[in-house]
Backbone as CSV, one residue per row, in Angstrom:
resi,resn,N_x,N_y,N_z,CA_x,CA_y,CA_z,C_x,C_y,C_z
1,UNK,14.670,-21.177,-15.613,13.250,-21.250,-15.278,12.770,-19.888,-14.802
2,UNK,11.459,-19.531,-15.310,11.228,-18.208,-14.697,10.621,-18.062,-13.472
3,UNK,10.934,-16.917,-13.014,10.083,-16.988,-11.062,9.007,-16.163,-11.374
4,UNK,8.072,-16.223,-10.237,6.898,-15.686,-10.397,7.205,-14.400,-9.060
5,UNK,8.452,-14.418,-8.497,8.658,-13.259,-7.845,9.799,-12.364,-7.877
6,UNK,10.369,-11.563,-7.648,11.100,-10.239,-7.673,12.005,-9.868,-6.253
7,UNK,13.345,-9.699,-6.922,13.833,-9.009,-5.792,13.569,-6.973,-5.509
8,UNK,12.591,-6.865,-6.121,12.288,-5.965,-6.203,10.944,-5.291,-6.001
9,UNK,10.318,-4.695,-5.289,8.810,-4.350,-4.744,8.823,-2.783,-5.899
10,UNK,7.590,-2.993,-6.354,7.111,-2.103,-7.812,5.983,-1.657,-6.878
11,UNK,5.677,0.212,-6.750,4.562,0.513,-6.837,4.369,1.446,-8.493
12,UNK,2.905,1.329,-8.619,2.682,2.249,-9.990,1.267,2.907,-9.567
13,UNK,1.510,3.836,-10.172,0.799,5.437,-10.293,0.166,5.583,-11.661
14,UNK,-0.467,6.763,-12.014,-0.937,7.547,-13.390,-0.269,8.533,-13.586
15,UNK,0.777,8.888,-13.330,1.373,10.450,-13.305,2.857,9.986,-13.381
16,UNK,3.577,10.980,-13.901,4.873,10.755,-13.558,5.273,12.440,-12.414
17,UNK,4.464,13.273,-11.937,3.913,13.892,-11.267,3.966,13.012,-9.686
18,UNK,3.333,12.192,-9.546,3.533,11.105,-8.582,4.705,10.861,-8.705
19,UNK,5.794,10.462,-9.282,6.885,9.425,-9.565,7.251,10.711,-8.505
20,UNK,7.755,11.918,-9.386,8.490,13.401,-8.710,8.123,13.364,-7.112
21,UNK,6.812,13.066,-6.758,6.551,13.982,-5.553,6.943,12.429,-4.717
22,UNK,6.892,11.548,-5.148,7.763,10.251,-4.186,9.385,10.086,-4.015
23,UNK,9.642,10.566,-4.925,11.377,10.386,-4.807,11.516,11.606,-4.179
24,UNK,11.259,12.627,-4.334,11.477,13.888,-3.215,10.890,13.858,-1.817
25,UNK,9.977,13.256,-1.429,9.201,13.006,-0.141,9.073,11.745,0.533
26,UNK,8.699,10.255,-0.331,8.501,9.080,0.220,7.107,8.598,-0.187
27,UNK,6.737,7.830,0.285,5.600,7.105,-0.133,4.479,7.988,1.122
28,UNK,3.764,8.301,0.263,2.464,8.943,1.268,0.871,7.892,1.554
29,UNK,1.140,7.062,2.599,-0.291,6.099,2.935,-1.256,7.002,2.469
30,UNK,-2.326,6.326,1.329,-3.606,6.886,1.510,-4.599,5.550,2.002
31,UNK,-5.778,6.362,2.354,-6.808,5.195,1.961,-7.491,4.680,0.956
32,UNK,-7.299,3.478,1.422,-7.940,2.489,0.380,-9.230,1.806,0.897
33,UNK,-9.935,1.843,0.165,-11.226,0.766,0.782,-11.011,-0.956,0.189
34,UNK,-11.620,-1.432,1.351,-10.988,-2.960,1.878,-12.360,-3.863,2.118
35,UNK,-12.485,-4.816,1.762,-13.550,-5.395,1.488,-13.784,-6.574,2.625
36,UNK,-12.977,-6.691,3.098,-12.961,-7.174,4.542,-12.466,-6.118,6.034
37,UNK,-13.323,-5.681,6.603,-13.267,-4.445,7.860,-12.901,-5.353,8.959
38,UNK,-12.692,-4.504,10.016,-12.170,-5.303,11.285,-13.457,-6.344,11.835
39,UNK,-14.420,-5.964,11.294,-15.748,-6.286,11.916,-16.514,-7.832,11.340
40,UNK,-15.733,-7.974,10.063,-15.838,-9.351,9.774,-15.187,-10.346,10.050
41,UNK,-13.838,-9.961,11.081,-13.071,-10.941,12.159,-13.557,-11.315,13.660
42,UNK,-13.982,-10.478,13.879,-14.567,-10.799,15.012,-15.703,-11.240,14.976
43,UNK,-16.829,-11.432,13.423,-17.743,-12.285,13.723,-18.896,-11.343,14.207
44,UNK,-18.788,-10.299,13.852,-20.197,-9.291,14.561,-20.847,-9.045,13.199
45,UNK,-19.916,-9.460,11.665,-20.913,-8.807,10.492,-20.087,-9.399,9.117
46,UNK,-21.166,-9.869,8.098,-20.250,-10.468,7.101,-19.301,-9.053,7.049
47,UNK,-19.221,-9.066,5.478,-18.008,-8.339,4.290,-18.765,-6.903,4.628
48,UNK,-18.131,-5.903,5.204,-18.325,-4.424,6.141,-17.277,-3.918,5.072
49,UNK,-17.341,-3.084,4.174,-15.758,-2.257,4.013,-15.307,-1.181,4.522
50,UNK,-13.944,-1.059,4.525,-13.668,0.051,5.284,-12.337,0.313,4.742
51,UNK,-12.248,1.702,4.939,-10.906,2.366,4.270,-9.784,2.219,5.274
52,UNK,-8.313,1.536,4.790,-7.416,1.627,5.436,-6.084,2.298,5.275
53,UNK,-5.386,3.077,5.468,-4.033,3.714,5.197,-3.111,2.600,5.035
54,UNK,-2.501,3.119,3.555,-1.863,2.308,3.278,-0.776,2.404,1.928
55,UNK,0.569,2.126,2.092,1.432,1.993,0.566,1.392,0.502,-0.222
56,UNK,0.562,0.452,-1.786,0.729,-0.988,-1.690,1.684,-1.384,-2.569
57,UNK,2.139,-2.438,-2.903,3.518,-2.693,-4.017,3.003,-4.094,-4.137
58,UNK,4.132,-4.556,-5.346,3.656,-5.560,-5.919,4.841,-6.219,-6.130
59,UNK,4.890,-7.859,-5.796,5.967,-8.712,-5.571,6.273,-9.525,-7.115
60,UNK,6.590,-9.127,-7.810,6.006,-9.311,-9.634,7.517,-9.053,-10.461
61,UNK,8.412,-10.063,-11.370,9.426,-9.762,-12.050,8.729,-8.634,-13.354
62,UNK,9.235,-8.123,-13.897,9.454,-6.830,-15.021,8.709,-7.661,-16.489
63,UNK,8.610,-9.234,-16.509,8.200,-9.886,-17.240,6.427,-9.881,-17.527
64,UNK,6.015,-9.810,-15.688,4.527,-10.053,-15.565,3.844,-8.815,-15.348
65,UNK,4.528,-7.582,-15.514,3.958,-6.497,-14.544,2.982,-5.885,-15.775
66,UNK,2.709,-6.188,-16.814,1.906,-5.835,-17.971,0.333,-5.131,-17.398
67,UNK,0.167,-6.281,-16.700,-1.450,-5.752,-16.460,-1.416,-4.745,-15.298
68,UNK,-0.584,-4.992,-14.525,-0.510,-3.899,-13.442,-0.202,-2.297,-13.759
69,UNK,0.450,-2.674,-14.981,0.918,-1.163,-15.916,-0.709,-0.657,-16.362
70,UNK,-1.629,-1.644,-17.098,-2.565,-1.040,-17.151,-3.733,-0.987,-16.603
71,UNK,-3.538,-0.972,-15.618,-4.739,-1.153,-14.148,-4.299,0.240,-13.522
72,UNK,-2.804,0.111,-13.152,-2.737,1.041,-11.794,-2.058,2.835,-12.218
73,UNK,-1.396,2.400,-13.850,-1.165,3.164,-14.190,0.448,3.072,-14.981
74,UNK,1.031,3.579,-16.094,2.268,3.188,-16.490,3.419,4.187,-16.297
75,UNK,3.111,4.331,-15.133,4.767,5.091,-14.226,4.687,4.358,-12.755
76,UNK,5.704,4.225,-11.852,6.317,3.325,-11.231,7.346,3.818,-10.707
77,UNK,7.564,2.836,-9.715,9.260,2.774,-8.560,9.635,1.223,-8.546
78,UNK,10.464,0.999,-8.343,10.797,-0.045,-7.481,12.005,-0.016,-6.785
79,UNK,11.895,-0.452,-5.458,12.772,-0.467,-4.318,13.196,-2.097,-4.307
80,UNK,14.185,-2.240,-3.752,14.622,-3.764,-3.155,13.805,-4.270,-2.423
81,UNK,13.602,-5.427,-2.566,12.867,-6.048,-1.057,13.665,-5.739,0.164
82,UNK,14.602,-6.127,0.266,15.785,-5.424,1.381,15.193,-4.474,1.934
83,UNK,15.065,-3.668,1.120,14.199,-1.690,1.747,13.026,-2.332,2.176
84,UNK,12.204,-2.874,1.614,10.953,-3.268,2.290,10.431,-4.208,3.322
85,UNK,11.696,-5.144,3.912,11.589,-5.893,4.925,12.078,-4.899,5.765
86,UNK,13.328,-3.993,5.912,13.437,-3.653,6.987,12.328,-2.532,7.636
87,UNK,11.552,-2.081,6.807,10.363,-0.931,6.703,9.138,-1.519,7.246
88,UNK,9.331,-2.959,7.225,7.846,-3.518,7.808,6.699,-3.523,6.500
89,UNK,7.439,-4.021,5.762,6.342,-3.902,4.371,6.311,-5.620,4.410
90,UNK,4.884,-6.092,4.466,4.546,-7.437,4.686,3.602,-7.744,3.369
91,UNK,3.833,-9.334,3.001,2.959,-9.702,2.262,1.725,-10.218,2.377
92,UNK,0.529,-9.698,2.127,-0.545,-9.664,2.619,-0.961,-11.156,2.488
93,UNK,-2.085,-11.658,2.975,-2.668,-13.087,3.085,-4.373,-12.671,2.625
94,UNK,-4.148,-14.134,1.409,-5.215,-14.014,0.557,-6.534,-14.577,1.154
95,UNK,-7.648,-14.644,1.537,-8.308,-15.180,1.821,-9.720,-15.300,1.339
96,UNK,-10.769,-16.781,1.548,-12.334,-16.412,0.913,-13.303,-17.049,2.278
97,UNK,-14.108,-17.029,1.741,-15.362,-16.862,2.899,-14.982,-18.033,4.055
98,UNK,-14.790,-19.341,3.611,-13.902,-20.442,4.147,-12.865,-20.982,4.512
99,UNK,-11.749,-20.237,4.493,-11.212,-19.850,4.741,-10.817,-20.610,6.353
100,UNK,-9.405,-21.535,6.817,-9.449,-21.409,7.842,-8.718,-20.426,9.174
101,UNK,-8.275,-19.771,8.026,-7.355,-18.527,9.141,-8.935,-17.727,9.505
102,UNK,-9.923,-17.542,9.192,-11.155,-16.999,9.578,-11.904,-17.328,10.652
103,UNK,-11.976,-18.466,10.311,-12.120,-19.059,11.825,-11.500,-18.946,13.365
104,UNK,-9.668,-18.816,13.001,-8.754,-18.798,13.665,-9.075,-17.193,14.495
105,UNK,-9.109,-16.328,13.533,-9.240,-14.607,14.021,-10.312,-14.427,14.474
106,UNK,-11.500,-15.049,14.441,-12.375,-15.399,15.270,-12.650,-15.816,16.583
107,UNK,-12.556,-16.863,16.819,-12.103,-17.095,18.007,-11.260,-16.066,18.793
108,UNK,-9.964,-15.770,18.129,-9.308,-15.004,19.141,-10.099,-13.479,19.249
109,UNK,-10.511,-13.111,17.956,-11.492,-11.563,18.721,-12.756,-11.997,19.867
110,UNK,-13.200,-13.200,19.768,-14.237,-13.521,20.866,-13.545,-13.386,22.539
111,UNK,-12.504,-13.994,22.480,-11.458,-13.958,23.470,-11.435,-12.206,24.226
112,UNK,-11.258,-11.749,22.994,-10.666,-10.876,23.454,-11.697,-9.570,23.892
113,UNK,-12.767,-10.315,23.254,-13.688,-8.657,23.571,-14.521,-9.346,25.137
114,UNK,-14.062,-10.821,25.642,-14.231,-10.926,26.801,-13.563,-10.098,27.866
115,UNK,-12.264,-9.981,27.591,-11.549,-9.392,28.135,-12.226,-7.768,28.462
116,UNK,-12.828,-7.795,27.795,-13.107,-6.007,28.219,-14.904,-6.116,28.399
117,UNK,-15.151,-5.407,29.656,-16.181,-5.438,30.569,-17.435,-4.927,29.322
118,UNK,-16.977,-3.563,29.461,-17.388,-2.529,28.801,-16.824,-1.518,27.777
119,UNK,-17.276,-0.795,27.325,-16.526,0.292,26.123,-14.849,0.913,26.632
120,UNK,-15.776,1.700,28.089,-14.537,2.321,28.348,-13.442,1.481,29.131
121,UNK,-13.253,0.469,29.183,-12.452,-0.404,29.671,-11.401,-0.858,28.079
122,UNK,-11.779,-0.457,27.202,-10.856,-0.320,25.862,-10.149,0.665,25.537
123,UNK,-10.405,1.950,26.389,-9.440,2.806,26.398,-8.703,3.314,27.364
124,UNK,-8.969,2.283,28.191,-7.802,2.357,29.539,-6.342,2.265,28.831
125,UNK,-5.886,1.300,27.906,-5.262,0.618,27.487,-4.175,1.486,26.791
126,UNK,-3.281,1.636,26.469,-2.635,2.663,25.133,-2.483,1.395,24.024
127,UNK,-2.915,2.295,23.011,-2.882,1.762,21.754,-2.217,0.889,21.659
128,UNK,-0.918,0.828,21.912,0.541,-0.213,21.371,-0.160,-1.815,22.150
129,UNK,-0.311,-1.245,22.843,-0.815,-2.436,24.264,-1.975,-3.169,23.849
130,UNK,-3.025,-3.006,23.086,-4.310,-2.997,23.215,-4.608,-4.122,22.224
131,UNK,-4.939,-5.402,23.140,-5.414,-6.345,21.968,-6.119,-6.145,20.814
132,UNK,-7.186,-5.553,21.152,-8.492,-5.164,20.071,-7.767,-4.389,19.121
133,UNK,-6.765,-3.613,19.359,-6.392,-2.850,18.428,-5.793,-3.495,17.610
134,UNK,-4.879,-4.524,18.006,-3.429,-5.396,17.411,-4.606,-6.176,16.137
135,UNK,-5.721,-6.494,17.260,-6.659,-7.327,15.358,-7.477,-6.600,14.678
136,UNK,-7.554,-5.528,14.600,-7.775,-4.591,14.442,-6.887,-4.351,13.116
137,UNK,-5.661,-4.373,13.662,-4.268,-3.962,12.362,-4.053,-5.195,12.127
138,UNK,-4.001,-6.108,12.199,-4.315,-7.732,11.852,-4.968,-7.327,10.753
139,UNK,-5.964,-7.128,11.167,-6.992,-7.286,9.699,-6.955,-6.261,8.227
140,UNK,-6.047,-5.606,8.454,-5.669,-4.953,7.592,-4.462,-5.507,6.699
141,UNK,-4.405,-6.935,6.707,-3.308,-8.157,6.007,-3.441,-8.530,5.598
142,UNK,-5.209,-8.729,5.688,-5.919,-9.590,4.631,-6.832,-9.304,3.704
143,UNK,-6.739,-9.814,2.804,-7.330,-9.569,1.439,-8.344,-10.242,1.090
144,UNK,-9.485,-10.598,0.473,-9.659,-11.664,-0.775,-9.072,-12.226,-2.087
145,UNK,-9.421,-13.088,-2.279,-8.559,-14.208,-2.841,-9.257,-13.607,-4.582
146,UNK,-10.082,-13.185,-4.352,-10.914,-12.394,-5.360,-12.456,-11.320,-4.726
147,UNK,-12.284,-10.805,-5.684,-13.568,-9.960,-5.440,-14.249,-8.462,-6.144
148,UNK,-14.465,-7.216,-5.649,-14.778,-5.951,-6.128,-13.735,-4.948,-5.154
149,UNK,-12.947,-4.419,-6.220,-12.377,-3.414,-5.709,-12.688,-1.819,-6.383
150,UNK,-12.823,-1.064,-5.168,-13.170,0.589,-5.623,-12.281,1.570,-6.298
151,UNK,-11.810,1.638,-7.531,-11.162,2.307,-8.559,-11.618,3.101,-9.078
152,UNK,-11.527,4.373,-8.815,-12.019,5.512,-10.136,-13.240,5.710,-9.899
153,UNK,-14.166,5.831,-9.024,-15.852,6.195,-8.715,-16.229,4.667,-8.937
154,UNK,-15.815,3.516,-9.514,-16.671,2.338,-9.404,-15.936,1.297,-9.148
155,UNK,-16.706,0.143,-8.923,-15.971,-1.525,-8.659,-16.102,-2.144,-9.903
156,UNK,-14.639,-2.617,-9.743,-14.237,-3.407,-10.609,-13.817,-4.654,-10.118
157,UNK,-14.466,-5.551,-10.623,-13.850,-7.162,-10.501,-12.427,-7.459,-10.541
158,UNK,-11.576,-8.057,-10.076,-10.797,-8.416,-9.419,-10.046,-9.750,-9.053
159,UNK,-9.350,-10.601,-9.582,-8.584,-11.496,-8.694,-7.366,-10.772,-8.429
160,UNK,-7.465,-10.943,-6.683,-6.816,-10.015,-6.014,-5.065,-10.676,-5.984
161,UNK,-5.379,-12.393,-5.943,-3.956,-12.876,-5.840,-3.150,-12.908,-6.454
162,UNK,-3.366,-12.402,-7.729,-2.300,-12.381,-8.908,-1.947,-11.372,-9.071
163,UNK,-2.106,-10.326,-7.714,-1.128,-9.445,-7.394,-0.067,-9.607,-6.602
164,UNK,0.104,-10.067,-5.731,1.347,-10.533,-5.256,1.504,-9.379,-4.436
165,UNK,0.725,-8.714,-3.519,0.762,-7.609,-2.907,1.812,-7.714,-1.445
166,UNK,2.461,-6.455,-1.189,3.109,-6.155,-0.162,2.618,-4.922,0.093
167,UNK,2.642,-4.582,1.672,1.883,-3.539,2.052,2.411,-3.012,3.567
168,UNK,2.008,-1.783,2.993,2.892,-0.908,4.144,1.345,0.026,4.458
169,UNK,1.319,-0.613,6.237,0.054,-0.157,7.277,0.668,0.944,8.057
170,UNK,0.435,1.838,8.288,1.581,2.534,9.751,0.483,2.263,10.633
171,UNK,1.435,2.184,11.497,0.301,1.905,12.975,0.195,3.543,13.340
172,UNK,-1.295,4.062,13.747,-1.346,5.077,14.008,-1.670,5.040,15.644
173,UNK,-0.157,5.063,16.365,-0.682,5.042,17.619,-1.042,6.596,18.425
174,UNK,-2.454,6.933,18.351,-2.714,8.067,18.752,-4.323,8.053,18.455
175,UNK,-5.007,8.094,19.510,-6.433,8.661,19.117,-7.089,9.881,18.651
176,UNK,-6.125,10.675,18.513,-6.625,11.557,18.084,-6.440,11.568,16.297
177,UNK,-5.976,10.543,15.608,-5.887,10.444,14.277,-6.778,9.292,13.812
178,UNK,-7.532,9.625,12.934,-8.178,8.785,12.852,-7.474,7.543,11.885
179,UNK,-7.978,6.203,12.105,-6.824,4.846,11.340,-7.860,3.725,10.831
180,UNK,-9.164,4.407,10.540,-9.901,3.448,9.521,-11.048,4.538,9.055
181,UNK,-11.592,4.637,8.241,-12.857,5.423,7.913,-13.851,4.491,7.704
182,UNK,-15.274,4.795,7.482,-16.353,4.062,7.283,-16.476,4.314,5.859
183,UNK,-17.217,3.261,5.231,-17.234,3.755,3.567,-18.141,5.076,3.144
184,UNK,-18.937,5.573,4.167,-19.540,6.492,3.738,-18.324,7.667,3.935
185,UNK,-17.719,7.558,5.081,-16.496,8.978,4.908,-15.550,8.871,4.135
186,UNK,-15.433,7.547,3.283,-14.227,7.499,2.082,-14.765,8.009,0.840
187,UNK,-16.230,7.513,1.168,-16.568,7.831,-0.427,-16.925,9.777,-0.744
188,UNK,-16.788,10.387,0.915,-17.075,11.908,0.468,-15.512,12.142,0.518
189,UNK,-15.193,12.818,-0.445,-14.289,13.763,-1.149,-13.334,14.037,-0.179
190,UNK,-14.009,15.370,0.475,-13.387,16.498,1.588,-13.193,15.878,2.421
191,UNK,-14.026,14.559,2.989,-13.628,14.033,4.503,-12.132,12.816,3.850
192,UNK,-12.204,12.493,3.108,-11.218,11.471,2.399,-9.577,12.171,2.032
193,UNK,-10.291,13.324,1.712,-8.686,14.031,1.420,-8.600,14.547,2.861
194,UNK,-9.223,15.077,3.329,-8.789,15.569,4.513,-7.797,14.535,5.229
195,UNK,-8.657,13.455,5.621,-7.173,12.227,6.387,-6.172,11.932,5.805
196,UNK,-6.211,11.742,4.233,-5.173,11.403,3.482,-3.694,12.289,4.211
197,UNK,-4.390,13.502,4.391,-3.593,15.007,4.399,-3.011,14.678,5.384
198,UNK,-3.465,14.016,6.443,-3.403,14.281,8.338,-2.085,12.633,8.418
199,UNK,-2.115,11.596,7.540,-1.774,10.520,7.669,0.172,11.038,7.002
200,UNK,-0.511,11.495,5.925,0.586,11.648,4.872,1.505,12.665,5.684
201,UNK,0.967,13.555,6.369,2.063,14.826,7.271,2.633,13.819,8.346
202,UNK,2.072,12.938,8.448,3.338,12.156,9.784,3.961,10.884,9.505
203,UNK,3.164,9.922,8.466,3.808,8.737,8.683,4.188,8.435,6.815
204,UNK,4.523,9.264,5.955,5.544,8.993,4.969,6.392,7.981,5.144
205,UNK,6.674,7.048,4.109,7.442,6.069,3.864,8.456,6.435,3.371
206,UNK,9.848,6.457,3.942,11.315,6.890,3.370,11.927,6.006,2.892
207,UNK,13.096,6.225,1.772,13.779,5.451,1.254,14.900,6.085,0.717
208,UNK,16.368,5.533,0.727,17.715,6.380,0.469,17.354,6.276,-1.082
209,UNK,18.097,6.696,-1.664,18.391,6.471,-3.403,18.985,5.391,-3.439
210,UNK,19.811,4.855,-2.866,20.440,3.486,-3.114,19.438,2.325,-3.058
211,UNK,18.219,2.511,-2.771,17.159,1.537,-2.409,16.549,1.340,-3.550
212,UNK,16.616,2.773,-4.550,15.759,2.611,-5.853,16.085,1.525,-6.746
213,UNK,15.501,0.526,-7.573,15.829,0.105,-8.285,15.725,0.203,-10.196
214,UNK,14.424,0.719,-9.975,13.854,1.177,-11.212,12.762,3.085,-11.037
215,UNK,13.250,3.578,-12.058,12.060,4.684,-12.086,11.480,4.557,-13.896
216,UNK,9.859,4.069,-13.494,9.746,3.863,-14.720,8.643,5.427,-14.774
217,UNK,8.577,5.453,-16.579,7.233,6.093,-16.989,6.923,5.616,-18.128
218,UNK,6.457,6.456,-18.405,4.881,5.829,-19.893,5.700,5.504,-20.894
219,UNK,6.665,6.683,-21.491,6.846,6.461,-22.650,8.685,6.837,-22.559
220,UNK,9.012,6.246,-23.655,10.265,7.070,-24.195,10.668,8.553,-23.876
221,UNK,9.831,9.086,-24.818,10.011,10.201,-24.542,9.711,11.261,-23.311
222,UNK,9.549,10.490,-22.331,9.460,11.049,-20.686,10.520,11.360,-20.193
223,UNK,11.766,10.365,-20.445,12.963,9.873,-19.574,13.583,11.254,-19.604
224,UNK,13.392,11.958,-20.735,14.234,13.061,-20.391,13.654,14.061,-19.781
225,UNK,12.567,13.895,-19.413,11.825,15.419,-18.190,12.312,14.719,-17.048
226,UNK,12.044,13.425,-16.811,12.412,12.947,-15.441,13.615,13.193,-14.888
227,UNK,14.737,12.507,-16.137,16.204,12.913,-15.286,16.096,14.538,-15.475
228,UNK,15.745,15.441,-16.148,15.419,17.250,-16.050,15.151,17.406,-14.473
229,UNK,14.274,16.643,-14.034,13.617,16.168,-12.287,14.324,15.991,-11.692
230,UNK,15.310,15.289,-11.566,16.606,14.521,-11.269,17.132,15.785,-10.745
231,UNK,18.005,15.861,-11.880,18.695,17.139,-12.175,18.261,18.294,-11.110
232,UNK,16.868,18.884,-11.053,16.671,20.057,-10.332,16.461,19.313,-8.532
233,UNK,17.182,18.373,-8.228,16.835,17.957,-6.661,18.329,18.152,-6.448
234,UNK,18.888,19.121,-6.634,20.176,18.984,-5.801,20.101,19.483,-4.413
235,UNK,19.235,19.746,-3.485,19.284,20.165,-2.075,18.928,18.594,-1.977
236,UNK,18.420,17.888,-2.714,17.990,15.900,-1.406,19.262,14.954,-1.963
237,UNK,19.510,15.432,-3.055,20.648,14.227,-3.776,21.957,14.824,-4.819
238,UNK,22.930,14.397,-4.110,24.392,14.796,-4.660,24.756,14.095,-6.589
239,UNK,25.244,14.958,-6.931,25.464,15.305,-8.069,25.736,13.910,-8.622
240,UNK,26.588,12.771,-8.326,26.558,11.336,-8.165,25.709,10.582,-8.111
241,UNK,25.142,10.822,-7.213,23.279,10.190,-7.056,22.465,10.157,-7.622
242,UNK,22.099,11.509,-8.588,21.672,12.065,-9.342,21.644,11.268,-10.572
243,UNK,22.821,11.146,-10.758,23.937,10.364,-12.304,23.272,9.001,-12.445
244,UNK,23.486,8.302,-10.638,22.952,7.055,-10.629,21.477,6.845,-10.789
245,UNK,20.822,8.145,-10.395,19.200,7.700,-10.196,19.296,7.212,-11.809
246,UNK,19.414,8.521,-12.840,19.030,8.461,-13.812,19.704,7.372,-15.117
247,UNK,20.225,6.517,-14.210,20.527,5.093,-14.549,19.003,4.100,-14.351
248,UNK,18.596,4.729,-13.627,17.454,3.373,-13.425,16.300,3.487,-13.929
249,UNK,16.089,4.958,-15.033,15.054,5.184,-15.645,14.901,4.396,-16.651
250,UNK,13.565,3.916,-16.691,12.956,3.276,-17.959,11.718,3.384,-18.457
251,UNK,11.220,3.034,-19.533,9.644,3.287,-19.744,9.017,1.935,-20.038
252,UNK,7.449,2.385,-19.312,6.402,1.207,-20.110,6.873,0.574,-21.186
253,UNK,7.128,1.217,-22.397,7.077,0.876,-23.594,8.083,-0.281,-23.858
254,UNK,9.432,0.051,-23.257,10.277,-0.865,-23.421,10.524,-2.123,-22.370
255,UNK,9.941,-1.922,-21.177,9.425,-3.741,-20.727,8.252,-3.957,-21.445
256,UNK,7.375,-3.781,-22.226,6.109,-3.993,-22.642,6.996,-5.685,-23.936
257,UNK,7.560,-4.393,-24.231,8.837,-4.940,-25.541,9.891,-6.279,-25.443
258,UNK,10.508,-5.516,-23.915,11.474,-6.074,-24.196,11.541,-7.591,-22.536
259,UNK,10.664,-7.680,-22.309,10.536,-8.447,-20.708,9.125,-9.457,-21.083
């Protein structure tokens, strides 16, 4: 019988450029804009979006990943779930306007913004500590069940659940970094790369080589620049490692084919 899930968490890219600069560095959180903001849990404003830092992957066997190849792009990783439970990579929760976990996060942000008098009585607190903050990163778990997501300068329609998403948030405990943007500072350029820059220099997502499971790209004829890639990382990975990565290369073309 076939499963509709994976022991294996797939992110995919447009580049095999990307593939290179992840296996040498780690997964770099960018922002993403999110169609539910912290501000539609607590009940102060419908659907607010807001950009959140973030690595996302997809919980999907090699059979179904077709459309995700041509949505997100046809080069790829995949790590074990193993690597991604112990990393704090969670599977997000789908939700729509009715929703009764909505209700639930409700209530408790009402709770909680009792708790605090005034403004500056929210930053008495350190981050780790700080209720408002905790739903705050709460709300960065949840999704819609469908909707418009921001791809490429425009929105595109969307059912979001037949992604099967897992997602890696870093908690940015520090005020001086910023850990949500407003959609007007995602959608300018310079202010968008700029955080990307500031997120990605501290909280990279690591992973040994033994974690890899797959390195895919576009075509056939890629596999051999990649392991060439391979090949020139001998200061991160031993000559063995190397041998093994380039065991796990494959292309679009042949799960398209053969899965």
């Amino acid at each position: 019988m076939s499963t509709i899930s994976s022991n294996t968490l797939f992110h995919f890219t447009n580049s095999a450029d990307n593939i290179i600069k992840i296996i040498k560095g780690g997964f770099a959180p960018r922002f993403c804009l999110e169609e539910f903001g912290p501000a539609f849990f607590i009940g102060k404003s419908d659907k607010v979006e807001v950009a959140i830092p973030m690595t996302s992957f997809c919980d999907l066997p090699l059979s179904k990943i077709d459309t995700h190849l041509e949505f997100y792009g046809s080069y790829g990783i995949g790590l074990s779930k193993e690597w991604g439970q112990k990393n704090g990579l969670t599977p997000i929760s789908y939700i729509h306007d009715s929703s009764t976990q909505v209700k639930y996060i409700r209530q408790v942000g009402s709770l909680i913004f009792k708790l605090f008098k005034n403004e500056t009585d929210f930053y008495k607190l350190p981050m780790e500590k700080n209720p408002l903050v905790a739903l705050f990163e709460l709300s960065a778990f949840f999704k819609p069940y469908s909707g418009q997501m921001w791809r490429i300068n425009k929105y595109v329609d969307k059912r979001f659940y037949d992604e099967r998403e897992w997602r890696y948030v870093p908690f940015l405990n520090s005020t001086e970094i910023q850990y949500r943007l407003e959609k007007e500072e995602f959608l300018n350029d310079i202010k968008r790369a700029s955080a990307n820059d500031v997120i990605a220099a501290s909280f990279a997502l690591k992973f040994q080589y033994s974690d890899i499971k797959y390195l895919i790209v576009n075509k056939e004829t890629e596999m051999v620049a990649l392991s060439d890639a391979l090949d020139a990382m001998s200061d991160l990975y031993t000559s063995e490692q190397r041998k093994i990565l380039k065991t796990k290369i494959v292309s679009s073309e042949q799960i398209k084919e053969d899965f």
